[in-house]
N, C-alpha and C positions, 0 to 999 in steps of 0.2 A: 766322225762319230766318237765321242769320247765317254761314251756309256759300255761300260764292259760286258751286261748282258747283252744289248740289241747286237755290237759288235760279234757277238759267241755264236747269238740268233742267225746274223748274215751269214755266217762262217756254216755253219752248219744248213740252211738253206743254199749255199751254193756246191756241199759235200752231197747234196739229195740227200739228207735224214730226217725231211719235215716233210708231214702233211697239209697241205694248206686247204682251210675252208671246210664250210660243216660235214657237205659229202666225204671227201679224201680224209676228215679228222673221224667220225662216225667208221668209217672203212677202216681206217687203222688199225682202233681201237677193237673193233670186231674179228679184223682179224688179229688181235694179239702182237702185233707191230708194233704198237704204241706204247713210249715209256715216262713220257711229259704231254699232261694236255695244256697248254699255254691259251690265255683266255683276254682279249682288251679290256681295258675298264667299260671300256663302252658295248661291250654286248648286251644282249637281252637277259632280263630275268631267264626268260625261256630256255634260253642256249644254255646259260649258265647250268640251269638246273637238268636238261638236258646230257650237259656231258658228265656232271658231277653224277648222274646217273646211269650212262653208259660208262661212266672209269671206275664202275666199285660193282657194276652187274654183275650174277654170276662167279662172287670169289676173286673177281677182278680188282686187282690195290692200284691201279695206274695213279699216280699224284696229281691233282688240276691246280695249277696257279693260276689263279686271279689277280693280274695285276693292277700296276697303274696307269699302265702304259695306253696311251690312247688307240685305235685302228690306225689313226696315219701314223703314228710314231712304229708301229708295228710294221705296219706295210713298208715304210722305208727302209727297214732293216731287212727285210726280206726280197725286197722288189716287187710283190704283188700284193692285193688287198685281200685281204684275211683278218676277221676278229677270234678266229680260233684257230690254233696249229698245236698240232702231234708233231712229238721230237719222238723220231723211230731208233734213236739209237742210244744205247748206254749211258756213254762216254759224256755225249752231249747233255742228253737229259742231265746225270747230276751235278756237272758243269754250270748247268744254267741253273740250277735251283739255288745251288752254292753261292754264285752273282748275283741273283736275285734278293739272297737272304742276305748280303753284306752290301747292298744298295744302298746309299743313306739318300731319304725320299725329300 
């Protein structure tokens, strides 16, 4: 895998700091776990605006990236399918956003 974020993605999916899927990503976030909500390009209007609405509830600033990354290209990096995951930890989260942001697409 010669992509630096989905690499960072696996890394951190095998540290346990992600939530995978709407439930475990919804839970996160409610409980205050949640520090990156990562989104496939191919989710739904619904979800989308779903989490963008559960990450800002409440005084809540969690960041949601929308990528480009499709569900399979997601789920490969992680080992299971998920079009939404929660990065529960710091480090991780700006990590990834920092990858993500020097991506050339």
């Amino acid at each position: 895998m010669n992509d630096k974020f989905l690499s960072l993605l696996g890394m951190a999916r095998r540290s346990g700091k992600l939530s995978l899927g709407h439930d475990a990503a919804i839970n996160s976030v409610v409980k205050n776990k949640a520090k990156l909500c990562v989104l496939s390009a191919e989710g739904s209007e619904r979800l989308k605006k779903e989490m963008l609405h559960a990450c800002s509830y409440g005084g809540k600033e969690i960041p949601v990236l929308v990528t480009a990354y499709k569900t399979a290209e997601l789920s490969s990096a992680i080992g299971s399918k998920a079009a939404v995951i929660t990065v529960d930890d710091e480090g991780f989260a700006s990590a990834l956003q920092e990858r993500y942001t020097d991506r050339k697409e």
